[in-house]
C-alpha positions in Angstrom: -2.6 -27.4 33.5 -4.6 -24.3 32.3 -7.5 -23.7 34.8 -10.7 -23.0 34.1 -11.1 -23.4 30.0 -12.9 -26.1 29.8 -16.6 -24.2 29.6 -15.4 -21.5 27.1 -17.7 -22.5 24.6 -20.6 -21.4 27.2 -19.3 -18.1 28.3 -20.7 -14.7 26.3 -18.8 -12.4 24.8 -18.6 -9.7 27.7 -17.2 -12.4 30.1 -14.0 -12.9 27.9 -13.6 -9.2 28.1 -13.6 -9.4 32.0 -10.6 -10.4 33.0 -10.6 -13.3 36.3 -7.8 -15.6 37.1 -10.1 -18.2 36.1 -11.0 -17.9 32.2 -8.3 -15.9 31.0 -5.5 -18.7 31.0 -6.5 -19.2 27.5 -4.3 -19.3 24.1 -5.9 -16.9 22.6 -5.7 -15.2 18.9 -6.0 -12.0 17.4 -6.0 -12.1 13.1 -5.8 -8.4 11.8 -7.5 -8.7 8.0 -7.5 -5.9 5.8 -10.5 -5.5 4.4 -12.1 -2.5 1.4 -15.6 -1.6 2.2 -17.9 -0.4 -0.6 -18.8 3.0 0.1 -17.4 6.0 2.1 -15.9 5.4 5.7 -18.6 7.6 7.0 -21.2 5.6 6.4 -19.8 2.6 7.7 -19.1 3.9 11.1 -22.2 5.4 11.7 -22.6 1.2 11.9 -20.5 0.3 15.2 -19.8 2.0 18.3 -17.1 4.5 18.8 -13.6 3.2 20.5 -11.9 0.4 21.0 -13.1 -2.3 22.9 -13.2 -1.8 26.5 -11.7 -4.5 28.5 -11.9 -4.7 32.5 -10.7 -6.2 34.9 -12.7 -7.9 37.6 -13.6 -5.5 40.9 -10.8 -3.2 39.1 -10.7 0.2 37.4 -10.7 -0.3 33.4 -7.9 -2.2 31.8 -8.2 -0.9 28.4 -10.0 1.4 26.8 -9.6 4.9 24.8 -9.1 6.9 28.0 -6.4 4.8 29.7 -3.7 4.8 26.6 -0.8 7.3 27.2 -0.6 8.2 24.1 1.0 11.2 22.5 -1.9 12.8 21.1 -1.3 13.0 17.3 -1.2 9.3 17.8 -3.9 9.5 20.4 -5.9 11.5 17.4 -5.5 9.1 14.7 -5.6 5.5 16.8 -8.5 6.2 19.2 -10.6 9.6 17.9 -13.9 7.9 17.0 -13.4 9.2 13.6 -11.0 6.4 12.8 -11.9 3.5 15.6 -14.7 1.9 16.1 -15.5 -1.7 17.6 -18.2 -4.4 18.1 -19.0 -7.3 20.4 -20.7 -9.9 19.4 -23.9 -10.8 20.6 -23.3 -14.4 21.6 -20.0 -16.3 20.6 -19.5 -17.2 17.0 -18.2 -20.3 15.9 -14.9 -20.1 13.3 -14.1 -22.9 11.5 -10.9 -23.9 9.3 -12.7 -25.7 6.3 -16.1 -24.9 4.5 -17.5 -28.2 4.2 -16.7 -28.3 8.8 -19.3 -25.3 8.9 -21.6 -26.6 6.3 -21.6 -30.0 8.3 -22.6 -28.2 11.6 -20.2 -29.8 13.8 -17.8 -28.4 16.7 -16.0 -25.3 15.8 -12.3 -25.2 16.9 -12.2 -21.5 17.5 -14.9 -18.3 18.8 -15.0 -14.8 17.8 -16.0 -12.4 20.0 -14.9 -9.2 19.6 -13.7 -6.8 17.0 -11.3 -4.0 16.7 -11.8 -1.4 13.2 -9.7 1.0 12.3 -9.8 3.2 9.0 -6.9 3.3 7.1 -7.4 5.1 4.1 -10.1 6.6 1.7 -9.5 5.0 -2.2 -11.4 5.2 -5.6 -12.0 2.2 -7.0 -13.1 1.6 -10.8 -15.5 -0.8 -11.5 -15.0 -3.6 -13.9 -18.8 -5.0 -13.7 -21.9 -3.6 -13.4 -22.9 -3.7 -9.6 -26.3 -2.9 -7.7 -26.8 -1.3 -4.6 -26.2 2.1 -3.1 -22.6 3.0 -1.2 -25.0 4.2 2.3 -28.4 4.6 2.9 -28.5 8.7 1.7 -27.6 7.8 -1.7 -31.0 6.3 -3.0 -30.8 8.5 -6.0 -27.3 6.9 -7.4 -29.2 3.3 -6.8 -29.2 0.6 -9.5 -26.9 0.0 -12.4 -23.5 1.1 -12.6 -21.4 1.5 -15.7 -17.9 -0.3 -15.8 -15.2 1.8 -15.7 -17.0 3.8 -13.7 -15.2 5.2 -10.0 -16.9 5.0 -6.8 -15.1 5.7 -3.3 -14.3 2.9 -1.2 -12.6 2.5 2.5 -9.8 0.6 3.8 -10.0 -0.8 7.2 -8.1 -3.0 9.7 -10.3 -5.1 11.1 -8.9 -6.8 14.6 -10.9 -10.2 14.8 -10.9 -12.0 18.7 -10.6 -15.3 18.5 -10.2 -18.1 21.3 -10.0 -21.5 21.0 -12.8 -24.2 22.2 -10.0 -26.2 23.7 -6.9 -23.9 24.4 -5.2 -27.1 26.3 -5.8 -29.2 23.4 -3.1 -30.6 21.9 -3.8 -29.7 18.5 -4.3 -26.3 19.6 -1.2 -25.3 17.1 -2.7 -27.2 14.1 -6.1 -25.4 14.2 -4.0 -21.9 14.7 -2.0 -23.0 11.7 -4.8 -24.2 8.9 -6.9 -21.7 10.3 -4.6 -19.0 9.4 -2.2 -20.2 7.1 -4.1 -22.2 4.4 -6.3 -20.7 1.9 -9.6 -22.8 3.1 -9.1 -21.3 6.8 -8.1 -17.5 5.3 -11.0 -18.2 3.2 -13.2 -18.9 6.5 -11.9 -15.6 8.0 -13.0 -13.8 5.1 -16.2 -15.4 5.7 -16.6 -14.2 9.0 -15.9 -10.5 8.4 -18.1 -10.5 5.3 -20.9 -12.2 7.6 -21.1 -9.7 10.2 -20.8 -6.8 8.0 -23.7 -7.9 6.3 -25.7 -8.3 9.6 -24.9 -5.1 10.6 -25.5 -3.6 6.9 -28.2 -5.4 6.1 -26.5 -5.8 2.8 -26.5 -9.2 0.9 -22.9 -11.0 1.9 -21.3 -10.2 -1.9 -21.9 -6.6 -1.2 -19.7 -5.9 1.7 -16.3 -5.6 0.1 -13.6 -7.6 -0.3 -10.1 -8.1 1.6 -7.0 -6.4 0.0 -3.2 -6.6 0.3 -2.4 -9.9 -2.0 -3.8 -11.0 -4.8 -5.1 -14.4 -5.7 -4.3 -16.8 -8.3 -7.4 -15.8 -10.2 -6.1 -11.5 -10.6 -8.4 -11.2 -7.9 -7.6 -9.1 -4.0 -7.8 -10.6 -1.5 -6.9 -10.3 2.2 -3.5 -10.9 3.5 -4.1 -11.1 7.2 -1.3 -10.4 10.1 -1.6 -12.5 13.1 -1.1 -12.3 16.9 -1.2 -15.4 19.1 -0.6 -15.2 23.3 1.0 -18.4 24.2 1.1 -19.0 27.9 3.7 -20.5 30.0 2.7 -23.8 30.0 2.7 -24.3 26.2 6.1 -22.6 26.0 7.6 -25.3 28.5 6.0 -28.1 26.6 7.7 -26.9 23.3 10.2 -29.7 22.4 10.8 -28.4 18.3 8.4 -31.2 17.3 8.9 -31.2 13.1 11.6 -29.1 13.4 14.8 -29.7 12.5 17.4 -28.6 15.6 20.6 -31.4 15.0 22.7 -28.6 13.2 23.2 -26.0 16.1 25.6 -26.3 18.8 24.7 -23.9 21.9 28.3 -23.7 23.1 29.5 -20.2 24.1 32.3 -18.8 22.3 34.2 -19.3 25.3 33.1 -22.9 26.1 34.6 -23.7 22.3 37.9 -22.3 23.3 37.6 -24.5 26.7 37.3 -27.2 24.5 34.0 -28.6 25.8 31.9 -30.9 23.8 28.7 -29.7 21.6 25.6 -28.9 22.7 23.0 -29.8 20.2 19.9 -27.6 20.1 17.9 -31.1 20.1 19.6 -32.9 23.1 18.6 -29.1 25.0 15.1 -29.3 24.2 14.5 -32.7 24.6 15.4 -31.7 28.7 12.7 -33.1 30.9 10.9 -31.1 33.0 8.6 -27.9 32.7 11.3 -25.2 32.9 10.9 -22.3 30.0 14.7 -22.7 29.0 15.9 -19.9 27.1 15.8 -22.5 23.9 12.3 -23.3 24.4 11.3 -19.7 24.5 13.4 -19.1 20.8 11.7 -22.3 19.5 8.4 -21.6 20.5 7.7 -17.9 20.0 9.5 -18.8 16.4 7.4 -21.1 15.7 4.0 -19.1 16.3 5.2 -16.2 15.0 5.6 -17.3 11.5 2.0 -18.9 11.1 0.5 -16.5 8.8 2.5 -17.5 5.5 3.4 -20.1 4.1 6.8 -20.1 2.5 9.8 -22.3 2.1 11.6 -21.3 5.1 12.6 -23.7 8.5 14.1 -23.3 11.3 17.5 -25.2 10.2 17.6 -22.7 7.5 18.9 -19.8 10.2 21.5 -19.5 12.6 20.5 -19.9 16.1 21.9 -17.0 17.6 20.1 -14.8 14.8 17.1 -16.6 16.2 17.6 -15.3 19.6 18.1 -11.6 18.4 14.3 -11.7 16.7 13.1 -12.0 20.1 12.1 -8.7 21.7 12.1 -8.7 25.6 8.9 -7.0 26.7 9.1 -7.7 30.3 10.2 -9.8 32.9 7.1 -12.2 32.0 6.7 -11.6 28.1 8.4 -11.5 24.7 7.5 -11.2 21.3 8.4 -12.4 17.8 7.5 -10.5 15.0 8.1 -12.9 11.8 6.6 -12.5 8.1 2.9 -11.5 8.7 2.4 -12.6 12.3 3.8 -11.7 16.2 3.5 -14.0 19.0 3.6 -13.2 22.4 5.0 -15.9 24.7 4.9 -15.8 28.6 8.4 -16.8 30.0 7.4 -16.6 33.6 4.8 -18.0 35.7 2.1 -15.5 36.8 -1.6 -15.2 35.8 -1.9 -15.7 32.3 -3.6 -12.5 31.6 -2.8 -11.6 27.8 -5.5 -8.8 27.5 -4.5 -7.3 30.4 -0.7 -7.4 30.0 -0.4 -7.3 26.0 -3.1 -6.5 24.2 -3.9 -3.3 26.2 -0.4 -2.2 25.8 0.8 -3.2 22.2 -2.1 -4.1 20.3 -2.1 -0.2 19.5 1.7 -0.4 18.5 0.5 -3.4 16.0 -1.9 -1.3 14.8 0.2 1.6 13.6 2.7 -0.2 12.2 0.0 -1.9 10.4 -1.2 1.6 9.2 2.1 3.0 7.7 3.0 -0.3 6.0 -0.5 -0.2 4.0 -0.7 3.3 3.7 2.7 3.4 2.0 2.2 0.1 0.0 -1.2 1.5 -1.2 0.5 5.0 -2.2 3.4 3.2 -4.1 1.2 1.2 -6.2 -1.1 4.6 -7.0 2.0 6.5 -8.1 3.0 3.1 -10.3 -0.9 3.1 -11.6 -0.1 6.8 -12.8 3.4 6.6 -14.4 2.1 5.0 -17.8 0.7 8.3 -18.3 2.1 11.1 -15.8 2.5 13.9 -18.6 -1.2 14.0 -19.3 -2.1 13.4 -15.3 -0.1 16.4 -13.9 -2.9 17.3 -11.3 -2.8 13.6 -10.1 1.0 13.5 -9.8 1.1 16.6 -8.1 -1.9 15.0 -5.5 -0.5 12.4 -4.8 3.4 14.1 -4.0 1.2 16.1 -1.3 -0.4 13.2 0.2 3.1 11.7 0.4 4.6 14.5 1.9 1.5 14.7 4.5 1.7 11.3 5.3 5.2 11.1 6.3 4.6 14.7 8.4 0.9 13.3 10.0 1.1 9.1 10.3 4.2 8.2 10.4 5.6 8.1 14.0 8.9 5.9 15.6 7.3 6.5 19.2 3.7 6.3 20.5 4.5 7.9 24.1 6.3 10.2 25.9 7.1 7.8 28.8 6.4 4.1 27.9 9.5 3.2 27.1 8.8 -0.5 26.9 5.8 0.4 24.5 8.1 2.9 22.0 10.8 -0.2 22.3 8.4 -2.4 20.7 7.2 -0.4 17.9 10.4 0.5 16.7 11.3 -3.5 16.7 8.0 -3.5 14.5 9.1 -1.3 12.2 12.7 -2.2 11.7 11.5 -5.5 12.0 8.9 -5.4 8.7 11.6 -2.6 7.2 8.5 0.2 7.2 11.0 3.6 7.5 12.4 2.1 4.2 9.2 1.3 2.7 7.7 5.0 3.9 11.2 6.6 1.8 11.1 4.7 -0.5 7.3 5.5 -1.3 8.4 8.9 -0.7 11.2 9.5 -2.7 9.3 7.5 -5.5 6.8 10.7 -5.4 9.1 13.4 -5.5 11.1 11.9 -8.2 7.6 11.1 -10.7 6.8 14.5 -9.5 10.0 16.4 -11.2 10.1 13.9 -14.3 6.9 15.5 -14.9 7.6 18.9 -14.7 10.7 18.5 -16.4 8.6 16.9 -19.3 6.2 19.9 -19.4 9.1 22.4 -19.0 10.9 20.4 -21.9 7.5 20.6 -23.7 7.1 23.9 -23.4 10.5 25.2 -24.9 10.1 22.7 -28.0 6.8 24.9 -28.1 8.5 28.2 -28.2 11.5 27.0 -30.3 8.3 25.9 -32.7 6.9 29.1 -32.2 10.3 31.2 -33.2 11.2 28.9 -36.1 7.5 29.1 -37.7 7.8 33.2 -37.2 11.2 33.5 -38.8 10.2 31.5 -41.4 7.1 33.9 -42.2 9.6 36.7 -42.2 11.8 34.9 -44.5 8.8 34.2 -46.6 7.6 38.0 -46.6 10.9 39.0 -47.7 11.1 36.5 -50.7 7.7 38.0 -52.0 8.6 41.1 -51.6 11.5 41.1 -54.0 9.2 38.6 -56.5 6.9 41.1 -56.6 9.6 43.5 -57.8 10.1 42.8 -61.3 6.7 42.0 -61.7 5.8 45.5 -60.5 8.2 46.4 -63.6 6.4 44.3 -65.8 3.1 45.7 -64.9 4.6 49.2 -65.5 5.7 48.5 -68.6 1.9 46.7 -69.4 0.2 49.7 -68.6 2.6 52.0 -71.0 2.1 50.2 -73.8 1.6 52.1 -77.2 -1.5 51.7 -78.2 -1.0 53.5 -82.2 0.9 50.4 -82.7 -1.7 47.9 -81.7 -2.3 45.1 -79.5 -0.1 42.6 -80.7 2.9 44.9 -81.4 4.0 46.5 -78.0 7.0 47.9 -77.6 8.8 49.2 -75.3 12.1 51.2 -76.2 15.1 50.8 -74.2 18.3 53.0 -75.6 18.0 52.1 -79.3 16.3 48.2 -78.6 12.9 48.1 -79.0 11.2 44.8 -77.2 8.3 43.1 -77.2 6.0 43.1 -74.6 6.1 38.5 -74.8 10.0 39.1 -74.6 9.8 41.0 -71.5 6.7 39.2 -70.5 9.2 36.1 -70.5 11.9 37.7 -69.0 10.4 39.1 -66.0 9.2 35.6 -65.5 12.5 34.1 -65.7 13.9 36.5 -63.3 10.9 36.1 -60.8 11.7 32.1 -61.0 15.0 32.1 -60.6 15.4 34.8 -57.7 12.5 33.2 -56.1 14.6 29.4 -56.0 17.6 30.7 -55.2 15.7 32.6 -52.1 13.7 29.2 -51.4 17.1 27.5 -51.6 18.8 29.5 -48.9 15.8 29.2 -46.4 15.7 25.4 -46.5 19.7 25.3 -46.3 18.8 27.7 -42.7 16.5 25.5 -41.8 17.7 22.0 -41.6 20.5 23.9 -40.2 18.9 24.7 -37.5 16.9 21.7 -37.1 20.1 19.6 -36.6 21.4 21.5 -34.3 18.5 21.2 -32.5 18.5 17.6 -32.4 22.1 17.5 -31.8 21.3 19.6 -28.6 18.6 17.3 -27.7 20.8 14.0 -28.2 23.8 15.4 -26.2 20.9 16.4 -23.2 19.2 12.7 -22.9 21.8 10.6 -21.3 22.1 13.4 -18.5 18.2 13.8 -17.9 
């Protein structure tokens, strides 16, 4: 039996953070929700205080805070510098309910917040589809009032680390409230709720004017929060874990080498159906499966995997603790039986580890769908393309790290099951790779855009040249014919010019007429050559240009 839980509901926020062996023998929870705030980051810092939360430990030294973190210190810089962390405590506990119409009804809240955890992620521009009131911070009363759609304002990503402990934590439907609170859309919708609530406390904003939560979308086109969640099961609930709904008939636990002894099977079910309180090494699989895959729902069971690759999902910590990172959610189970003291053992060692892997898997996801935004029209966006190829470069140099210490090997261990856990070095390439390569397209489309200019350029002057020349020699026999205008005998009169040539006299219409005939016909055949050169050359342009395109 878990000791001393059963007045949880009457303790104040600052007591959970004050670790006893009383009151800390309690499931607790930890949901991570993304969240966009309106406005610039700087604003909305200035609203809570700097840090993480600061958890102690009774007549001890600090358990956790900024100082005590062995951090390396670019990770030191951007975890815990009060730049990017902030925190709050809540004031008295706050009741978190899994259905709207349970909170409406004012009745007995299944869960408490009482803490939080922020951390910036990122600075984007938004565009706005609607007009919107309000200001982004309180400097900014002279951009106040309507805004045009279309129209880009700043906004700021966070991670917001909500604290959440049950009413009951011995309760037996302790995994059911866990489970609608984060896993169906009423109870996400309640978490949402939550956040918005407080931030409009703190603001003094209306509740619609706090932002919105990001990373999925709803069924409606609109974002919405996809939240990653932390549970720390104690002992007691792991050695009660019997794979109740689960399906467990198809494994067989024999070694490889009891098979070859010929032993019978030893169903999964028959082992966990064992009585007794011991944390077998099935119930720890089982359980720290089961809460670790609460966030989402999705079509997959237990039955559907082999046991064994079961096993290898779950990380080791320590003696006393491992974890099991699955889909959007980690739990850590106790294994052994000392103190249950999850914010002393855990949280204060790995909550940080959480949160960077959390960081490079939204920073990534967030720069992939930017440089996706900007394909449609990368020739005419160059200075954009070229932006955001930097910030990939930087980000992969500055925030993206495979160890957090220099001597915590247990703490480096378990990030580096995070991120080959969720895949992230492949995501972070990938969103890499995806820059670099929109990046050259580009400047091989200008570069290609540029010589059709020049070849343009050439072809337009040798045609002028080509032209020049023609009217050049036109103008020869007219020059003739103007001499011979201007020499005209003028005894004879104006209608009988002559003009002798040997012993032929001719008329001035005859050689009016002639010249003309000999201007036409030197002129087409001149006109007839240049357009011969010129589709010439045009189609060995494009022949150029076809035989190019499948290598580009």
């Amino acid at each position: 039996m878990v000791r001393g839980v059963e007045d949880v509901e009457y303790r104040t926020p600052s007591d959970l953070l004050e670790i006893d062996n009383d009151d800390d023998n309690a499931l607790r929870l930890m949901v991570i929700v993304p969240w966009e705030l309106p406005g610039s980051w700087e604003y909305w810092r200035g609203l809570f205080p700097e840090g993480p939360v600061r958890i102690t430990a009774e007549k001890r030294r600090t358990v956790y805070d900024g100082a005590s973190r062995r951090l390396r210190e670019p990770v030191r810089r951007r975890l815990l510098d009060p730049a990017h962390r902030r925190h709050y405590v809540y004031r008295d506990l706050a009741p978190v309910f899994i259905r709207e119409k349970n909170r409406t009804s004012r009745g007995r809240p299944p869960f408490y917040a009482f803490a939080w955890d922020i951390l910036e992620v990122e600075t984007v521009e938004t565009v706005e589809t609607v007009g919107t009131t309000g200001t982004p911070n309180a400097g900014d009363a002279a951009a106040s009032g309507e805004k045009a759609a279309g129209e880009k304002r700043p906004s700021a990503r966070v991670l917001i680390a909500l604290h959440l402990i049950l009413r009951v934590p011995t309760s037996p439907n302790a995994f059911t409230w866990v489970r609608n609170l984060t896993r169906e859309p009423a109870g996400k919708a309640e978490i949402a709720y939550e956040v918005a609530r407080i931030l409009a406390l703190e603001s003094k904003r209306d509740i619609g004017d706090v932002g919105h939560g990001f990373g999925v979308t709803d069924w409606d086109g609109r974002p919405s929060a996809d939240p990653y969640v932390i549970t720390y099961v104690p002992r007691d609930i792991v050695a009660s874990e019997h794979g109740d709904g689960l399906v467990l008939d198809d494994f067989d636990l024999r070694t490889e080498q009891e098979r070859l002894e010929g032993r019978a099977p030893r169903p999964l079910k028959d082992a966990m159906a064992v009585p007794g309180s011991d944390v077998t090494r099935e119930r720890v699989v089982v359980s720290a499966w089961r809460w670790g895959r609460l966030p989402r729902r999705d079509d997959e069971s237990f039955e559907d995997g082999v046991f064994e690759d079961r096993e290898r999902r779950v990380h080791r910590l320590s003696q006393t603790w491992v974890a099991c990172a699955s889909i959007s959610g980690c739990s850590f189970c106790q294994v052994r039986g000392e103190g249950f003291r999850p914010l002393a053992h855990i949280e204060g060692r790995f909550i940080e580890a959480v949160l960077l892997m959390l960081l490079q898997r939204h920073r990534a996801s967030s720069l992939m769908a930017r440089l996706a935004e900007v394909q449609a029209n990368a020739a005419e966006e160059v200075d954009r393309v070229i932006e955001l190829d930097s910030e990939a470069v930087g980000f992969v140099v500055s925030e993206q790290w495979t160890m957090m210490t220099d001597s915590d090997r247990q703490l480096d261990a378990f990030l580096t099951y995070l991120l080959n856990t969720y895949r992230i070095p492949l995501l972070v390439e990938e969103a890499r790779d995806q820059a670099h390569r929109l990046r050259e397209n580009v400047l091989m489309r200008i570069g290609r855009a540029e010589q059709q200019a020049e070849e343009e350029r050439a072809r337009s002057t040798r045609t002028l040249e080509i032209a020049a020349a023609v009217f050049s020699f036109v103008g020869l026999p007219l020059s003739v014919f103007l001499e011979l205008w201007v020499n005209w005998n003028p005894e004879v009169g104006i209608d009988r010019r002559l003009y002798r040539l040997g012993d032929w006299q001719m008329g001035w219409g005859s050689v009016l007429i002639a010249v003309l005939l000999g201007s036409a016909i030197i002129g087409g055949l001149f006109w007839w050559a240049v357009a011969r050169v010129v589709a010439h050359m045009a189609r060995r342009r494009e022949g150029a240009s076809a035989g190019a395109e499948p290598g580009a």
